[in-house]
ZAFI-965282 format. One record per atom (N, C-alpha, C, O): residue in one letter; atom name; x negated, y, z negated; residue number from 1. Coordinates in steps of 0.2 Angstrom, whole numbers, plus 5000, padded with zeros to 4 digits. Layout:
@gumar->a; nulum->CA; east->X; north->Y; up->Z; vomar->NUM
...
//
This chain:
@gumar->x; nulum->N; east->4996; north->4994; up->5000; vomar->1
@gumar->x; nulum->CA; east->5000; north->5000; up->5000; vomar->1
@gumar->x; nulum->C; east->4996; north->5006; up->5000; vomar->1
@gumar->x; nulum->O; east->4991; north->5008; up->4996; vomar->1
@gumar->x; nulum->N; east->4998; north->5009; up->5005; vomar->2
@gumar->x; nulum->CA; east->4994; north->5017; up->5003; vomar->2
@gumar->x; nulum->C; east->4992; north->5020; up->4998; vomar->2
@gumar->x; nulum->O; east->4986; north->5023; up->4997; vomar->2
@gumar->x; nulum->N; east->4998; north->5021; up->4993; vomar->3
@gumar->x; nulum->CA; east->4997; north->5026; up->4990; vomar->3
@gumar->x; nulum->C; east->4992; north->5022; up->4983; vomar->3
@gumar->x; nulum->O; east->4988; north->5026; up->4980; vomar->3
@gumar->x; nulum->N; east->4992; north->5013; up->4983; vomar->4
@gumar->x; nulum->CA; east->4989; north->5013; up->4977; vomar->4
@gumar->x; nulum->C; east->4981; north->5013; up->4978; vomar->4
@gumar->x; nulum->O; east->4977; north->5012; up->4973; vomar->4
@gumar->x; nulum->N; east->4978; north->5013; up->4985; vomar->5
@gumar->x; nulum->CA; east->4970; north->5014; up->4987; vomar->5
@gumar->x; nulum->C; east->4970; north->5020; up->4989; vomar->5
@gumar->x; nulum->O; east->4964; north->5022; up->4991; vomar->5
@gumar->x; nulum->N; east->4973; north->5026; up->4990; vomar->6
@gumar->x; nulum->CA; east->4971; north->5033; up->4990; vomar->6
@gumar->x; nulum->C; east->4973; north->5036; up->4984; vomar->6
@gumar->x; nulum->O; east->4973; north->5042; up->4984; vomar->6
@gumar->x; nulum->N; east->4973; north->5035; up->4979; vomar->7
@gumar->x; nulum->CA; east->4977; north->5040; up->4973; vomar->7
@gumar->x; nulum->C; east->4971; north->5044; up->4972; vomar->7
@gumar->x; nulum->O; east->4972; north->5050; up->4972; vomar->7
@gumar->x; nulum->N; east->4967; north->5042; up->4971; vomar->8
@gumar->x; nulum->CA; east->4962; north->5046; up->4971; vomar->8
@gumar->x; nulum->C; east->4961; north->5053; up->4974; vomar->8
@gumar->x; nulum->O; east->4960; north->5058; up->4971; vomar->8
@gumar->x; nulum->N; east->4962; north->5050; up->4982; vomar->9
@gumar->x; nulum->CA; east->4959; north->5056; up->4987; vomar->9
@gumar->x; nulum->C; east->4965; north->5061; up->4986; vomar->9
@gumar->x; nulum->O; east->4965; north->5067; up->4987; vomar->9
@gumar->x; nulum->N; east->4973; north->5058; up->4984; vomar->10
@gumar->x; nulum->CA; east->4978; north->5063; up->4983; vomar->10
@gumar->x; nulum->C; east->4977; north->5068; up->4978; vomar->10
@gumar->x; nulum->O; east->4979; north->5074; up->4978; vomar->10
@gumar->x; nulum->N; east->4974; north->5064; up->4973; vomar->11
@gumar->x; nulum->CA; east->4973; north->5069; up->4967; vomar->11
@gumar->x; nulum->C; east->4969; north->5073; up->4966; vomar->11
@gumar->x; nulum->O; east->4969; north->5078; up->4962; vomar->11
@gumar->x; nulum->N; east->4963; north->5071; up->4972; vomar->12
@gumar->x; nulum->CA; east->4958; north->5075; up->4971; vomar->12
@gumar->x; nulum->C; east->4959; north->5082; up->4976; vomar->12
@gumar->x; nulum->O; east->4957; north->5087; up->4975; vomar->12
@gumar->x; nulum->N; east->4963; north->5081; up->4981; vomar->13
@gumar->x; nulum->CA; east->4964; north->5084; up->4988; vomar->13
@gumar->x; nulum->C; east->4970; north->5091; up->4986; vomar->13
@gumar->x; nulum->O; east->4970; north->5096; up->4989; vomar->13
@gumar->x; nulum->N; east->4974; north->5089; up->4981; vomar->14
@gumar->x; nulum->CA; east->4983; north->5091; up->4981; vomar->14
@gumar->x; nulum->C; east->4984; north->5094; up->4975; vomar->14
@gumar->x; nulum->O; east->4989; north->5097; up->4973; vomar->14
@gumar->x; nulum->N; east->4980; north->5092; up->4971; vomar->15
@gumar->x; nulum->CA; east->4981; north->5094; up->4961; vomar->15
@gumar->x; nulum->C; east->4977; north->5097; up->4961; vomar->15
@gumar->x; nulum->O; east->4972; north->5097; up->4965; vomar->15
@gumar->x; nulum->N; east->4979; north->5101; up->4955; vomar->16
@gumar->x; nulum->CA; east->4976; north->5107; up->4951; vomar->16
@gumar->x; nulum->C; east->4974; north->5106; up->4944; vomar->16
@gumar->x; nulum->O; east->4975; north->5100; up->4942; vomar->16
@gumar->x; nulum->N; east->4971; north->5109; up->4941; vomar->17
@gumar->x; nulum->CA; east->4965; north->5107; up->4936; vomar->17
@gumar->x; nulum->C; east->4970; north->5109; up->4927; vomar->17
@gumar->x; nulum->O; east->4971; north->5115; up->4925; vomar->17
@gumar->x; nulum->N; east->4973; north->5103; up->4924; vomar->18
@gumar->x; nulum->CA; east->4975; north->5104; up->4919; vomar->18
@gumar->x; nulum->C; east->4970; north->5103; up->4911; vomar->18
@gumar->x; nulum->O; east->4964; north->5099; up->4911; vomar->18
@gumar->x; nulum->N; east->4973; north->5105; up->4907; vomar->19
@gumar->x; nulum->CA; east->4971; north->5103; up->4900; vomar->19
@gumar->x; nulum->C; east->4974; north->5098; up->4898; vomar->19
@gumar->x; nulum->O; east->4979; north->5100; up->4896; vomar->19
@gumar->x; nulum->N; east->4974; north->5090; up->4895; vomar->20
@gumar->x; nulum->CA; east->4980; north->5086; up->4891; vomar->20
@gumar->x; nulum->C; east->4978; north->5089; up->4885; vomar->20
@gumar->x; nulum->O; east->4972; north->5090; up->4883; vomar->20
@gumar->x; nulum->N; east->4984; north->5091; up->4881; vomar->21
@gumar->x; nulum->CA; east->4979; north->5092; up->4872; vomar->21
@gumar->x; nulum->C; east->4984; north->5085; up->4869; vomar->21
@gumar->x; nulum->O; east->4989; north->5084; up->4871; vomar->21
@gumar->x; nulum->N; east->4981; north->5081; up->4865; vomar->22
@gumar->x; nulum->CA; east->4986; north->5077; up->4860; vomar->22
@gumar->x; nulum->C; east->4982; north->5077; up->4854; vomar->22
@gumar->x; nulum->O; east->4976; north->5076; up->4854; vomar->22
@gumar->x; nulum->N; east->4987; north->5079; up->4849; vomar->23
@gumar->x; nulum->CA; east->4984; north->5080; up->4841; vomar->23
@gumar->x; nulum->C; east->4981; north->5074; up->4838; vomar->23
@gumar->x; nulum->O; east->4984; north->5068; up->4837; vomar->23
@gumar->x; nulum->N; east->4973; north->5077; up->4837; vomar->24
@gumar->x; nulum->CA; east->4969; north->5071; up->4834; vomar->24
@gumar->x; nulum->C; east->4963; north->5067; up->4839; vomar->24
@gumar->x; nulum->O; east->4959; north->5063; up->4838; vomar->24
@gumar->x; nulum->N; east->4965; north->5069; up->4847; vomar->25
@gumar->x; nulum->CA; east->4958; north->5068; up->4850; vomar->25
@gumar->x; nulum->C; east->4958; north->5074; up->4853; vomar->25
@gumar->x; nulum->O; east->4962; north->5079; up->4852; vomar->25
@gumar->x; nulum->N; east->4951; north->5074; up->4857; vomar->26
@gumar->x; nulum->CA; east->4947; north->5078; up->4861; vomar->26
@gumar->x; nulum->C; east->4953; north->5079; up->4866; vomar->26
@gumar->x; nulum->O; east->4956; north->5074; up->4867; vomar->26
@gumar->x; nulum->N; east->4955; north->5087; up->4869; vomar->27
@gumar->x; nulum->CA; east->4957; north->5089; up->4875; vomar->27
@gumar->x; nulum->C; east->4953; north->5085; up->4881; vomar->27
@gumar->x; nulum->O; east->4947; north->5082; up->4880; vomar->27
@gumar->x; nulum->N; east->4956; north->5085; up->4886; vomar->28
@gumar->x; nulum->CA; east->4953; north->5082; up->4891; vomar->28
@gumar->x; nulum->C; east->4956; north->5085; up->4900; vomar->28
@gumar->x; nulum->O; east->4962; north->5086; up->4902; vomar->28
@gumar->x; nulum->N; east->4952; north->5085; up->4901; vomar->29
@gumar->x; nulum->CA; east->4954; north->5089; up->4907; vomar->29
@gumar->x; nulum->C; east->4955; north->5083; up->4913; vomar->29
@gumar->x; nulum->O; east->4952; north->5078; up->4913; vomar->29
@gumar->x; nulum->N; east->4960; north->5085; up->4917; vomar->30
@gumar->x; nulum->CA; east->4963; north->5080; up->4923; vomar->30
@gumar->x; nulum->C; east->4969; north->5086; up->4929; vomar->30
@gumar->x; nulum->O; east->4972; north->5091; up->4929; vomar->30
@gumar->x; nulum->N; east->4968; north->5081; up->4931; vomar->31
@gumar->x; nulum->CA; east->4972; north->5085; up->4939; vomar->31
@gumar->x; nulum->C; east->4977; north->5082; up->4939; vomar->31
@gumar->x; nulum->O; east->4978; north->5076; up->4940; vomar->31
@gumar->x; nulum->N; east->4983; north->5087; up->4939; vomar->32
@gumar->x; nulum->CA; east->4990; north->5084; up->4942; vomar->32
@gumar->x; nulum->C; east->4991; north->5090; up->4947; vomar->32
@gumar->x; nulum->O; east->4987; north->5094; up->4948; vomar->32
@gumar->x; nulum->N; east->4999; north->5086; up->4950; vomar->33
@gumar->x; nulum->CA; east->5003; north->5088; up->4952; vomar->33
@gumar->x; nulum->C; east->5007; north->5093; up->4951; vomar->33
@gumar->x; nulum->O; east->5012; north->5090; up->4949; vomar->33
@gumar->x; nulum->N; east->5007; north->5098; up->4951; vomar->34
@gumar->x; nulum->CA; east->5013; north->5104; up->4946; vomar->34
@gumar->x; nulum->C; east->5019; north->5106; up->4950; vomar->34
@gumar->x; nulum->O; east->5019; north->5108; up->4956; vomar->34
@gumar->x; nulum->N; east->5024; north->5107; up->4946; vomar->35
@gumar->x; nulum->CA; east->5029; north->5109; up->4951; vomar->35
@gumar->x; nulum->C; east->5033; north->5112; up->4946; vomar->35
@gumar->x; nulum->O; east->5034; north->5110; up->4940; vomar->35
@gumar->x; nulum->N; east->5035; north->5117; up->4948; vomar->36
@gumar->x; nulum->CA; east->5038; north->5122; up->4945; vomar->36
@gumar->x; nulum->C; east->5043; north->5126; up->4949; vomar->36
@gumar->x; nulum->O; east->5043; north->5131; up->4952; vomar->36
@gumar->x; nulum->N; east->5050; north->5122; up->4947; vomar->37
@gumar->x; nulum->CA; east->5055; north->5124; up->4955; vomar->37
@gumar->x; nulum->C; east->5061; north->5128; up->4949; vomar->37
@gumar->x; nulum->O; east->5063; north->5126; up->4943; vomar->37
@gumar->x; nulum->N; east->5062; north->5133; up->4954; vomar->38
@gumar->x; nulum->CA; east->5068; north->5136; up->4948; vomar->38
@gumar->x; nulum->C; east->5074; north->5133; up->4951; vomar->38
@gumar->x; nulum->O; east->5074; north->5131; up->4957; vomar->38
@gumar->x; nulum->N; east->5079; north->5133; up->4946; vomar->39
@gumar->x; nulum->CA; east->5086; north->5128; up->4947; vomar->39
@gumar->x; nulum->C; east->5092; north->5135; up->4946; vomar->39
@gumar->x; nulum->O; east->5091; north->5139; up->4942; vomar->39
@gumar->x; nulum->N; east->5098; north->5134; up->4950; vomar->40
@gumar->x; nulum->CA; east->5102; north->5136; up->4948; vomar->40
@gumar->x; nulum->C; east->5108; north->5132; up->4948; vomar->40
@gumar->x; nulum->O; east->5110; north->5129; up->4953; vomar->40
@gumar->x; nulum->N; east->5112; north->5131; up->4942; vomar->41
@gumar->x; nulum->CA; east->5118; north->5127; up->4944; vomar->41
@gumar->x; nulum->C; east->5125; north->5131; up->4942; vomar->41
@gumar->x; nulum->O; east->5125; north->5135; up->4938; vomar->41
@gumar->x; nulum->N; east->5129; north->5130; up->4946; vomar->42
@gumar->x; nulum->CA; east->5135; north->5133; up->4947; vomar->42
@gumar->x; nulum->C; east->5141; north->5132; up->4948; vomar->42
@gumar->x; nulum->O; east->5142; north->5129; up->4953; vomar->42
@gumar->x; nulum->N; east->5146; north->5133; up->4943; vomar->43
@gumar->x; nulum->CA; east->5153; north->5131; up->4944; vomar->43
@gumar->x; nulum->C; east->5159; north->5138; up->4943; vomar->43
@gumar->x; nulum->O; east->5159; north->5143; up->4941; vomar->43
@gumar->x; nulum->N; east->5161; north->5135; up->4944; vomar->44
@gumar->x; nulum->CA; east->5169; north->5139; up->4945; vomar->44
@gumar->x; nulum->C; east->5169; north->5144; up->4939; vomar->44
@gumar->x; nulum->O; east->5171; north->5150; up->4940; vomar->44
@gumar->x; nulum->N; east->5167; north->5142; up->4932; vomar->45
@gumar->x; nulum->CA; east->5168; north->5148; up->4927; vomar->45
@gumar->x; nulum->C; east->5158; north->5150; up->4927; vomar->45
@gumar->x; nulum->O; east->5157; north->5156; up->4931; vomar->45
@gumar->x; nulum->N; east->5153; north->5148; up->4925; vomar->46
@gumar->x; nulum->CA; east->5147; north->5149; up->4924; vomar->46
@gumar->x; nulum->C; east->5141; north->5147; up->4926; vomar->46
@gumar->x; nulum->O; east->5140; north->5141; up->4925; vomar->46
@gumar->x; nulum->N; east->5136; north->5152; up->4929; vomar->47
@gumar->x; nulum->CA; east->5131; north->5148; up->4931; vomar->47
@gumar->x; nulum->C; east->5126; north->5150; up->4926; vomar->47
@gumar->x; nulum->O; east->5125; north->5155; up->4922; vomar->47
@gumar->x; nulum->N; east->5121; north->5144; up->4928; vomar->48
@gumar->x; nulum->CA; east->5115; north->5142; up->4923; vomar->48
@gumar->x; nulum->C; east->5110; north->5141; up->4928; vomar->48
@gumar->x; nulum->O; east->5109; north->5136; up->4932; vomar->48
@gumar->x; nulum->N; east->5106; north->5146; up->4926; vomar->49
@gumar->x; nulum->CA; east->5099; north->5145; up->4930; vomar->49
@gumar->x; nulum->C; east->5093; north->5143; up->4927; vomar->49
@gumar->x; nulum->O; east->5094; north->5139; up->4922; vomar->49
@gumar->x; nulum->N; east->5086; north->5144; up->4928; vomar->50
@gumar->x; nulum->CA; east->5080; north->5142; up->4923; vomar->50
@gumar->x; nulum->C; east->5076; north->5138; up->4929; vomar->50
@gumar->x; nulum->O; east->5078; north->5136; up->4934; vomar->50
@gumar->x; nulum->N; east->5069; north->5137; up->4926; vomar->51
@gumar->x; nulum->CA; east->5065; north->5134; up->4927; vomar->51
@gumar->x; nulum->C; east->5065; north->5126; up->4925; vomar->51
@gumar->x; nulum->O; east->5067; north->5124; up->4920; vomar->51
@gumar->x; nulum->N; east->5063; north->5122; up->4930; vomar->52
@gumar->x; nulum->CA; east->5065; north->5117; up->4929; vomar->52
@gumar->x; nulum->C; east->5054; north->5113; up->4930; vomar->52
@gumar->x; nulum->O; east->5052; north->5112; up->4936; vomar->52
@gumar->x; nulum->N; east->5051; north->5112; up->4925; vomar->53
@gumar->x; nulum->CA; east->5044; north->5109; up->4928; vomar->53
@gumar->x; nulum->C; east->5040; north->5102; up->4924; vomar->53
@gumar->x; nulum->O; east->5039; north->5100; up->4919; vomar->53
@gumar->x; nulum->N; east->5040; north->5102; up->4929; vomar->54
@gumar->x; nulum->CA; east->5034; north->5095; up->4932; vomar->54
@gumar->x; nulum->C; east->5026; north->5094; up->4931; vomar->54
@gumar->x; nulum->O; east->5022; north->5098; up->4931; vomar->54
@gumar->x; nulum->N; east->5025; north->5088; up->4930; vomar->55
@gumar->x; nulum->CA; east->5018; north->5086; up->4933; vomar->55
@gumar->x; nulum->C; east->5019; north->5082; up->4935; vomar->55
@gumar->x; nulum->O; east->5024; north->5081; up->4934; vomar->55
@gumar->x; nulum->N; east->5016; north->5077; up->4940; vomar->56
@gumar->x; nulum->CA; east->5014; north->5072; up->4941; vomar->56
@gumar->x; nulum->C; east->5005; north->5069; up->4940; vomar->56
@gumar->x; nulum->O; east->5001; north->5072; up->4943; vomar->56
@gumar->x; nulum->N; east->5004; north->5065; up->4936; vomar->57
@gumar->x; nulum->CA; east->5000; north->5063; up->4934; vomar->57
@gumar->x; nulum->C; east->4997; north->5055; up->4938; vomar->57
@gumar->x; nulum->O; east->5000; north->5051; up->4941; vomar->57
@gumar->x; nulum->N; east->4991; north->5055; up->4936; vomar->58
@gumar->x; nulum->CA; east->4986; north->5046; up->4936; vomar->58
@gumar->x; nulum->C; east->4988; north->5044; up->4929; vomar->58
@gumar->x; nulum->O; east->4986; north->5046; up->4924; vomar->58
@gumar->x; nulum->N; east->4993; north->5039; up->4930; vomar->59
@gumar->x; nulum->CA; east->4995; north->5036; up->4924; vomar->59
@gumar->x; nulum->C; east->4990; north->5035; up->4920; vomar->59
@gumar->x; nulum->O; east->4992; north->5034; up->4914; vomar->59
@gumar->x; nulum->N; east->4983; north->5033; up->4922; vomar->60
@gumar->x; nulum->CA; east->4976; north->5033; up->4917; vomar->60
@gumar->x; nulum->C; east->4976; north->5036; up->4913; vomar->60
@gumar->x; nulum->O; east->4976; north->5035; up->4908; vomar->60
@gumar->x; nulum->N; east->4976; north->5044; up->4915; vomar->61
@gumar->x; nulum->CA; east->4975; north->5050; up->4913; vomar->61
@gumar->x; nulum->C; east->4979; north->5053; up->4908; vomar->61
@gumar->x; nulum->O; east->4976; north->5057; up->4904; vomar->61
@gumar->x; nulum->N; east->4987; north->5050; up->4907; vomar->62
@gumar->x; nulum->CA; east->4990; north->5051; up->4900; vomar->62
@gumar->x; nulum->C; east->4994; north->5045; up->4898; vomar->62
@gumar->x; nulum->O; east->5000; north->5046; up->4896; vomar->62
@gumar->x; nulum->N; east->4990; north->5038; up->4897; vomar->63
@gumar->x; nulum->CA; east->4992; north->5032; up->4896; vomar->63
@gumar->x; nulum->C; east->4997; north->5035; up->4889; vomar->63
@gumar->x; nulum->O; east->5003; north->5034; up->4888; vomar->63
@gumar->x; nulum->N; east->4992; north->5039; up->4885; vomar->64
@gumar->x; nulum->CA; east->4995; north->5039; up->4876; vomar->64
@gumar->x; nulum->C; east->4998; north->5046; up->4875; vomar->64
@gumar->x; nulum->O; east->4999; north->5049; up->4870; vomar->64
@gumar->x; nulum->N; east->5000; north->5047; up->4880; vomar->65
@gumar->x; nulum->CA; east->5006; north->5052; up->4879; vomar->65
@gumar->x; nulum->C; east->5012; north->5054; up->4876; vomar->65
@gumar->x; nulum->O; east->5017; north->5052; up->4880; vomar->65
@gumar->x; nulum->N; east->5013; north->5056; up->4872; vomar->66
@gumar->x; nulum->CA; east->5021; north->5056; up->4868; vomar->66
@gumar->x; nulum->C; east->5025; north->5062; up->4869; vomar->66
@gumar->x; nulum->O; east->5023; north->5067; up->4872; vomar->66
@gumar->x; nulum->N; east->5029; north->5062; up->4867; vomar->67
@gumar->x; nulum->CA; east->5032; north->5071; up->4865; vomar->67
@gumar->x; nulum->C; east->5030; north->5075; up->4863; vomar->67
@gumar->x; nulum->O; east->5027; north->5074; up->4857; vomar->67
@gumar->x; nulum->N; east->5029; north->5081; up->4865; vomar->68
@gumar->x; nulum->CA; east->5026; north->5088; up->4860; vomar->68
@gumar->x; nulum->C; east->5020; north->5088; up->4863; vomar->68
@gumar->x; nulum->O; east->5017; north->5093; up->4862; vomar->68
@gumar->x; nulum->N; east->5015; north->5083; up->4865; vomar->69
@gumar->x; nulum->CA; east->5008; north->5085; up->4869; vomar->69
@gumar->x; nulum->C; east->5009; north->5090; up->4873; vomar->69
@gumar->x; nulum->O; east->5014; north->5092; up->4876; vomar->69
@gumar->x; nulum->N; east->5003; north->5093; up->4874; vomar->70
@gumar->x; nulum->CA; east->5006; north->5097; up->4879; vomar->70
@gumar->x; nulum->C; east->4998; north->5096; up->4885; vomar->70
@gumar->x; nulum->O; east->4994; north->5092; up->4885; vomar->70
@gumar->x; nulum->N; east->5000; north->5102; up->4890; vomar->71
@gumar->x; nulum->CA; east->4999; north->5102; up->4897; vomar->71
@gumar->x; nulum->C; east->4996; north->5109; up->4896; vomar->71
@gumar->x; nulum->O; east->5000; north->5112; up->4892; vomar->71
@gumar->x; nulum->N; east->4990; north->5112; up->4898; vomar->72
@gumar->x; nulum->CA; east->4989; north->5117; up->4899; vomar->72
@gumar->x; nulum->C; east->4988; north->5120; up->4907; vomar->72
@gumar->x; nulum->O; east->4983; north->5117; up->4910; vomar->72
@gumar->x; nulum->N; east->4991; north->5124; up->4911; vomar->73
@gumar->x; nulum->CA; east->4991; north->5124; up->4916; vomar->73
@gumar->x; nulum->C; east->4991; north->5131; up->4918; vomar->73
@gumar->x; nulum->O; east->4996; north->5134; up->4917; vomar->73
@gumar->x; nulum->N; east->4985; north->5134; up->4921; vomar->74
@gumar->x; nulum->CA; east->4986; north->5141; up->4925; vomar->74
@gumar->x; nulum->C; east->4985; north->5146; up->4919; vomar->74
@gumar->x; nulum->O; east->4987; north->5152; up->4920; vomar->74
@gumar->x; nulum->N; east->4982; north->5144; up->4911; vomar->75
@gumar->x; nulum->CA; east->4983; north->5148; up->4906; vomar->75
@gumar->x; nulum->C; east->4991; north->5148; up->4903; vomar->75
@gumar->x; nulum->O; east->4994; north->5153; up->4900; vomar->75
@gumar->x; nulum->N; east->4993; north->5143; up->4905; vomar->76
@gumar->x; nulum->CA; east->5000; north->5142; up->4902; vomar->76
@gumar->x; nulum->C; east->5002; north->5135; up->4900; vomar->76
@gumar->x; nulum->O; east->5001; north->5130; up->4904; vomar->76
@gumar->x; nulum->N; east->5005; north->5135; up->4891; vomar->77
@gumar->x; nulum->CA; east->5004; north->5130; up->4887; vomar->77
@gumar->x; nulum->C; east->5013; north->5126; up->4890; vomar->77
@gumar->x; nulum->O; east->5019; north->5129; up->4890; vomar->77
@gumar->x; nulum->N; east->5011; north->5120; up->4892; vomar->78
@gumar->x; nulum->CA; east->5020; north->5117; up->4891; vomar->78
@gumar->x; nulum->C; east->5017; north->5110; up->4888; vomar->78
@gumar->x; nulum->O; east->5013; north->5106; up->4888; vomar->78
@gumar->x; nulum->N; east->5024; north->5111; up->4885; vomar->79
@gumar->x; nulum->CA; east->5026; north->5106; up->4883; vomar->79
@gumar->x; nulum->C; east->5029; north->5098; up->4886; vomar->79
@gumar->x; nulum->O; east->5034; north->5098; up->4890; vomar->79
@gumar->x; nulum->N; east->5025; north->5092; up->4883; vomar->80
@gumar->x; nulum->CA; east->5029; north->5087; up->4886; vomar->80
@gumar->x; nulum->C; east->5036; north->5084; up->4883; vomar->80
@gumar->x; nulum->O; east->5036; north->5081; up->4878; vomar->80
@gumar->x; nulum->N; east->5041; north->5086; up->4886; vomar->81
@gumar->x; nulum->CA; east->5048; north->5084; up->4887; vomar->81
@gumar->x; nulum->C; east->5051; north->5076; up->4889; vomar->81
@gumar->x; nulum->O; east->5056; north->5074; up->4887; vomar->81
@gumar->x; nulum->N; east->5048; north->5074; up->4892; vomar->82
@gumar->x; nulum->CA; east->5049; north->5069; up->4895; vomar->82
@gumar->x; nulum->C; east->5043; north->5065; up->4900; vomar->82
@gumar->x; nulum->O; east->5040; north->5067; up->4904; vomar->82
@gumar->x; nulum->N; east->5042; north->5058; up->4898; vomar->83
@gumar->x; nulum->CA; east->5037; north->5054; up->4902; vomar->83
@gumar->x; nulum->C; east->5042; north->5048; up->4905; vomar->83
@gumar->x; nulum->O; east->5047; north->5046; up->4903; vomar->83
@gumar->x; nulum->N; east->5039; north->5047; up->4912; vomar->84
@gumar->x; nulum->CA; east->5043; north->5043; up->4917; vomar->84
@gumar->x; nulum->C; east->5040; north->5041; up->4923; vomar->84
@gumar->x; nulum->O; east->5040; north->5043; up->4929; vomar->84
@gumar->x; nulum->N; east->5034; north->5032; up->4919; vomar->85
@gumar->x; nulum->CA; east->5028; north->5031; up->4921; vomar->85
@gumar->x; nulum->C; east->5032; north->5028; up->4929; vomar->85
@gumar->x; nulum->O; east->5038; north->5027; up->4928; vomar->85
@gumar->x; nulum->N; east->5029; north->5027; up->4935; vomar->86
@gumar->x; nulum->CA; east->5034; north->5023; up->4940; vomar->86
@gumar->x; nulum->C; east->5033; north->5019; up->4941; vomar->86
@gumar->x; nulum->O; east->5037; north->5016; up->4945; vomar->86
@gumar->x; nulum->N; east->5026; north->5013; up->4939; vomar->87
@gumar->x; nulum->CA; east->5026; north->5010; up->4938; vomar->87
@gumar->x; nulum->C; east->5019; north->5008; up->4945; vomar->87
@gumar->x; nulum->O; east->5018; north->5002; up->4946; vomar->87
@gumar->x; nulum->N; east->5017; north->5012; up->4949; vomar->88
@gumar->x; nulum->CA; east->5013; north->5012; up->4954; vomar->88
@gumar->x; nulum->C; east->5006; north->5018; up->4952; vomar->88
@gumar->x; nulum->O; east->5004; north->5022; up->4956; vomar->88
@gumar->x; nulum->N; east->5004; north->5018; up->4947; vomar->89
@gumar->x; nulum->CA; east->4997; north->5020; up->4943; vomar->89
@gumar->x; nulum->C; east->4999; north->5028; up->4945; vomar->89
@gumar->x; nulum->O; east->4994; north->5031; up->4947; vomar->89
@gumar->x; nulum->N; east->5007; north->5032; up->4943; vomar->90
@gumar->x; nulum->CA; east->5006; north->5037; up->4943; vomar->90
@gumar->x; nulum->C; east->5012; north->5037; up->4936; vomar->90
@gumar->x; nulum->O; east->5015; north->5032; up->4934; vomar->90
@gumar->x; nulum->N; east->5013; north->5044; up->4933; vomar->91
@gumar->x; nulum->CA; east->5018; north->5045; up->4930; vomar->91
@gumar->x; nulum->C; east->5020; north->5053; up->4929; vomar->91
@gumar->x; nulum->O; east->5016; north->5057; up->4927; vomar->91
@gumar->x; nulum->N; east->5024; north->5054; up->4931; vomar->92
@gumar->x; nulum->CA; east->5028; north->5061; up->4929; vomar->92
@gumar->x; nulum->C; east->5031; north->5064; up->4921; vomar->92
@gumar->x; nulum->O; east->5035; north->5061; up->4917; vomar->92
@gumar->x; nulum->N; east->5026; north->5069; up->4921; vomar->93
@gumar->x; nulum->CA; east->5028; north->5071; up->4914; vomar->93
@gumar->x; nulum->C; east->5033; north->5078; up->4917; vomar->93
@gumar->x; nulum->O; east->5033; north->5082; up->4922; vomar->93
@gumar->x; nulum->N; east->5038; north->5079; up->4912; vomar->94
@gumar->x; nulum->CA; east->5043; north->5084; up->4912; vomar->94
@gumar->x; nulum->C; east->5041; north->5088; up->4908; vomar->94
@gumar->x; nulum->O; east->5038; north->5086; up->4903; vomar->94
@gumar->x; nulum->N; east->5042; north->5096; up->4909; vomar->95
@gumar->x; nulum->CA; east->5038; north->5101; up->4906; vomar->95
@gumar->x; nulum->C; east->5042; north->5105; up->4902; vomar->95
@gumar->x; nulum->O; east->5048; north->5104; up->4903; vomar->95
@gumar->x; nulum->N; east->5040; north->5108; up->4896; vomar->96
@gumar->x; nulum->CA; east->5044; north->5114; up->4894; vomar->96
@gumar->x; nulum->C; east->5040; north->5118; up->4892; vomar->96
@gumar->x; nulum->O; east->5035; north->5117; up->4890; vomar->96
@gumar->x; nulum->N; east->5042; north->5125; up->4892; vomar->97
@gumar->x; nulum->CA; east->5037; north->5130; up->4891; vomar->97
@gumar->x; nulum->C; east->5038; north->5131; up->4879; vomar->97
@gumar->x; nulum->O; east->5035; north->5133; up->4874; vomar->97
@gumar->x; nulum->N; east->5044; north->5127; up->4879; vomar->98
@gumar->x; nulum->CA; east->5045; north->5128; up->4872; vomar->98
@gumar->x; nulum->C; east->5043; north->5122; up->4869; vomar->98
@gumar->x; nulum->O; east->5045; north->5117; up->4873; vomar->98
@gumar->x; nulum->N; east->5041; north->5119; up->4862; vomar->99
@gumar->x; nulum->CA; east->5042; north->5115; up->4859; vomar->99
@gumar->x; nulum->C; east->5049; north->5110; up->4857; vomar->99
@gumar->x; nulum->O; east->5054; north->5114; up->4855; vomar->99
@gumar->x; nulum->N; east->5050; north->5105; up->4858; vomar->100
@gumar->x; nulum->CA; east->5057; north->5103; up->4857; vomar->100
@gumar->x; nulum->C; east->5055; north->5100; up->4851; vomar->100
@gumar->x; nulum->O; east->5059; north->5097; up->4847; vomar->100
//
């Protein structure tokens, strides 16, 4: 499969330079994915907008990842929200700019 003999050269070629911090080791530096797409949803009484963001990760890179780790990114601190490994040596962390 393509994607599991080049992850490499995608990660190396298409990502950008983060911080992982998790309390009680060493920061460590890795390249994801960043996506930061604003969302609008809308109904009939009220719309709700907001920032909706991403990493995508080398599942290596944040094997021990949990909640409240965060992402440093572009001098901006987010928080991880959600992990959602896919099971093909990659995983997506969901972002929040606040603490949950």
């Amino acid at each position: 499969m393509f994607w599991e003999r080049d992850i490499d050269t995608f990660f190396s070629d298409f990502a950008v330079d983060a911080v992982f911090i998790r309390a009680g080791v060493a920061p460590r530096n890795i390249r994801v994915l960043f996506d930061e797409d604003y969302k609008t949803i809308m109904d009939e009484l009220v719309g709700v907008e907001g920032a909706a963001s991403s990493a995508i990760c080398r599942t290596s890179d944040v094997r021990d990842a949990v909640h409240n780790d965060t992402l440093v990114i572009g001098g901006i601190t987010y928080f991880i929200v959600g992990i959602q490994p896919d099971g093909t040596g990659v995983t997506i962390l969901l972002l929040s700019r606040n603490r949950v």
